[in-house]
N, C-alpha and C positions, 0 to 999 in steps of 0.2 A: 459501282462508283461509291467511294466511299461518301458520308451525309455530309460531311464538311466541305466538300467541293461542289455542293448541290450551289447553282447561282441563278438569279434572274434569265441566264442563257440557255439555263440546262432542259432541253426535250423531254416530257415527257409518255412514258411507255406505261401500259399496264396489262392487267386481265380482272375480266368480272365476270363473278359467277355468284352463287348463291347455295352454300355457302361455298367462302373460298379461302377463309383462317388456314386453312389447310393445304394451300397448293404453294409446291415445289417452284412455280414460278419465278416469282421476283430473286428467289438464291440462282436459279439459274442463268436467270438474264441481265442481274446486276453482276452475275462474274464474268459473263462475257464482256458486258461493257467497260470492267473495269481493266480486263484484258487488253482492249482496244484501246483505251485512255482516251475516249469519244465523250462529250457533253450530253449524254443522258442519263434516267433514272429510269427506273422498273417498279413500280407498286400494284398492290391488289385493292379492289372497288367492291368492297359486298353492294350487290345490287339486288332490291331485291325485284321480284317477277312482275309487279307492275308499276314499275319505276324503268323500264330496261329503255321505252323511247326516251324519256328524257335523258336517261345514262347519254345514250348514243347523240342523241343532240348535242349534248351539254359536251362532248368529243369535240365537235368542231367549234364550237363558243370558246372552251377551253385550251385551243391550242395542240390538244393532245395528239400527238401523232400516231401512234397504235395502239391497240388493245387486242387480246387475245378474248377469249370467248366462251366461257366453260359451263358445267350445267348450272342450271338450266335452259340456258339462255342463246343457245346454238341455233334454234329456230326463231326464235321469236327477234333475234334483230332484224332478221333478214327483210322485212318489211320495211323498216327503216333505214334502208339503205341506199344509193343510188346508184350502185351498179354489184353485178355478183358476177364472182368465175366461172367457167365451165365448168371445176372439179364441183365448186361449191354445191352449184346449183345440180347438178347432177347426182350427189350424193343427198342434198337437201338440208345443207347445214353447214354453218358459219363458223369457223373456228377462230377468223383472222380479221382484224379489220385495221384499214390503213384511211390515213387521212392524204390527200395526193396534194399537191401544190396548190391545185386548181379548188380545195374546199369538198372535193367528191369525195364520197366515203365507198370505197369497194371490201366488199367479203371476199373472202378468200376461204379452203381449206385446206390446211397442210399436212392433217392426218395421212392422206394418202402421199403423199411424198414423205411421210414419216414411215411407213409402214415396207413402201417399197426399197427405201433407203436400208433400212435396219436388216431386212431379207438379204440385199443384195453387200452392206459392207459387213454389219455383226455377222448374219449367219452362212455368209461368204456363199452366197445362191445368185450368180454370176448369172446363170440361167434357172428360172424358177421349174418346177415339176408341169407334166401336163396333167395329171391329179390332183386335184387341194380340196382338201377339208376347212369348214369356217366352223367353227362351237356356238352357238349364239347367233341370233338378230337384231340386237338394238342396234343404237345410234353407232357406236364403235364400229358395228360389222358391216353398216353400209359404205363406208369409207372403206373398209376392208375389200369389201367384196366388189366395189369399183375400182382400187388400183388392181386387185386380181386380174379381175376382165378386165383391163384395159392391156395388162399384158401381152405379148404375143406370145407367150411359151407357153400361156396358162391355156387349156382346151376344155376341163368340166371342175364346177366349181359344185361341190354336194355342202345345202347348210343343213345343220340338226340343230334344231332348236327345239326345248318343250313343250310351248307353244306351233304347234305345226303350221299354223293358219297364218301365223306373222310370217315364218319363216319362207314362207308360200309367195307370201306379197312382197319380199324381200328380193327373193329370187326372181319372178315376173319381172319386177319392176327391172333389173341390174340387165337380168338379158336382152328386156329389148334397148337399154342403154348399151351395153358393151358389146351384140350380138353370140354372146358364148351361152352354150349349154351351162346352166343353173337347173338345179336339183334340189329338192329340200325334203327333209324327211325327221323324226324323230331320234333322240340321244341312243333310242335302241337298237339304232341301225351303222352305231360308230363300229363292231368288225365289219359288215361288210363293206362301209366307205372307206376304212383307214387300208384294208390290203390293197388296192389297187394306188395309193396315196401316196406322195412323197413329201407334203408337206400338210401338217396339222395345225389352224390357227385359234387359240382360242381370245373370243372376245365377251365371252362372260366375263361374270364380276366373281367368281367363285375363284376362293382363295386368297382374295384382296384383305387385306389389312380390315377390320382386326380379326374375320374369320378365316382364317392363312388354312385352313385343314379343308374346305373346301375342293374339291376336286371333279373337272367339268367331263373327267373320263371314266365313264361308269364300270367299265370291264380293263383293266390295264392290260389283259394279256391281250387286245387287241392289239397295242402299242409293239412296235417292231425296229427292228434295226436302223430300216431305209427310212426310216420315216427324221424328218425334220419338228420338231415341234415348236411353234412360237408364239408363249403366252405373252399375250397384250399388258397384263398387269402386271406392275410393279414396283407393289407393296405389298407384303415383303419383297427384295428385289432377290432371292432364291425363293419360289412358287412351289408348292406339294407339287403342283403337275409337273413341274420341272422336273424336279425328282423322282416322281414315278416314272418317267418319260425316260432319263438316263436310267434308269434301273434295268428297261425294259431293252436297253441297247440304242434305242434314238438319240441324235443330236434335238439340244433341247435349249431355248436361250428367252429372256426373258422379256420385257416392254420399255425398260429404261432407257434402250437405245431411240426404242420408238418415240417417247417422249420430247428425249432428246434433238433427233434429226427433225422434230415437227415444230417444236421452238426453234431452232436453230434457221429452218425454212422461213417461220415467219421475221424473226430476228431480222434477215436478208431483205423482207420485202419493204420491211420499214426504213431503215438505214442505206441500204445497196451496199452495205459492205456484209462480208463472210464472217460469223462469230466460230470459235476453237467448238467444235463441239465433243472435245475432251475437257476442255475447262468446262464448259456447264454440265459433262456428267460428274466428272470431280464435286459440283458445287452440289448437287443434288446427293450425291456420295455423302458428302458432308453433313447436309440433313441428318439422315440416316443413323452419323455415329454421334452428333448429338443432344 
């Protein structure tokens, strides 16, 4: 919406994180709503980490009807809040929060209907692998590796992570959520998990903006034809893993969708209407070339 139609009527949206000078956000979801020609606005709230209850309070004081939810700050509303999702709570973190008629503040997380969205329209995975590789443990890969397992096509999910022991607890934790075989093992065990594989997820930060030469695949010749590849990051929005990934014959596709489809989800939950999520990749595109 453009600033000059901002009026005493107009709903407020936002997202807080710390920092967040830097998030795609508000381009994405003020061009949806200007798409819609709907009475809101889209800003970001640097919050910082102990200030985040009164952020959240100062939500319903404020009128504000959503907020998104970015680092740091994905666990720690969660206490503050008076009701949480099943994804939410199950994955252990907040991405979404909506203000409901009634004054109740619910968490939500869209990452995983981000994630399974982007598989299933970007990389045209209609029906997911019963193989999948995850890269990474963090906060990213839990969302990951719970819409996985929640799948029914998905049947072993192996993580490698550096850290073995995180990866370990990640896995525990997801299986007896999801009930699927969860496997976790070191980055030097990516040939023998990627052959039996047909899709590879990475949810490291390697290669991310401004270290772009980073790359979370230690041997590329493991990398193969059959193989699907989809890195979570991006910025740059073409990834070295990307690259290495089609080099090596694999379908390869990047996170921008994912970003997309997970705003685009919370978007819906605030509003109940459906934003273009071609116009908010366009807007974020846009970013990008200026």
């Amino acid at each position: 919406m453009d600033a000059m139609n901002i009026s005493g009527t107009t709903t407020v949206l936002g997202v807080i994180g710390h920092p967040v000078a830097h998030s795609f956000s508000p381009a994405m979801h003020n061009a949806a709503i200007a798409a819609l020609g709907v009475d809101f606005c889209y800003v970001a709230f640097h919050v910082l980490p102990d200030r985040v209850g009164e952020a959240i309070r100062g939500m319903r004081a404020l009128g504000i009807r959503g907020l998104n939810v970015t680092i740091p700050h994905k666990l720690a509303v969660m206490e503050h809040l008076s009701a949480i999702s099943e994804e939410a709570r199950a994955v252990g973190a907040v991405n979404t929060i909506c203000c409901e008629p009634d004054g109740r503040l619910v968490g939500h997380n869209t990452d995983v209907y981000g994630i399974l969205t982007a598989l299933r329209v970007s990389a045209g995975l209609e029906r997911l692998p019963a193989n999948v590789v995850v890269l990474g443990a963090g906060g990213a890969g839990r969302a990951v590796v719970y819409g996985l397992g929640t799948s029914p096509d998905v049947e072993r999910i192996t993580l490698l992570n550096r850290t073995v022991e995180r990866a370990e607890r990640l896995a525990e934790d997801m299986a007896k959520i999801t009930g699927k075989r969860i496997e976790a093992g070191p980055p030097s065990e990516q040939r023998k998990a990627f052959r039996d594989a047909g899709l590879v997820v990475n949810v490291t930060s390697l290669g991310m903006h401004p270290n772009v030469d980073g790359l979370p695949v230690e041997d590329p010749s493991a990398l193969h034809p059959g193989l699907t590849v989809y890195d979570t990051v991006f910025n740059p929005l073409e990834t070295a893993l990307m690259r290495q990934a089609r080099a090596a014959g694999a379908r390869a596709f990047g996170g921008l969708d994912m970003l997309v489809f997970q705003g685009a989800r919370s978007f819906e939950i605030w509003t109940g209407l459906k934003p273009s999520p071609e116009v908010m990749k366009g807007a974020v595109i846009g970013r990008f070339r200026t």
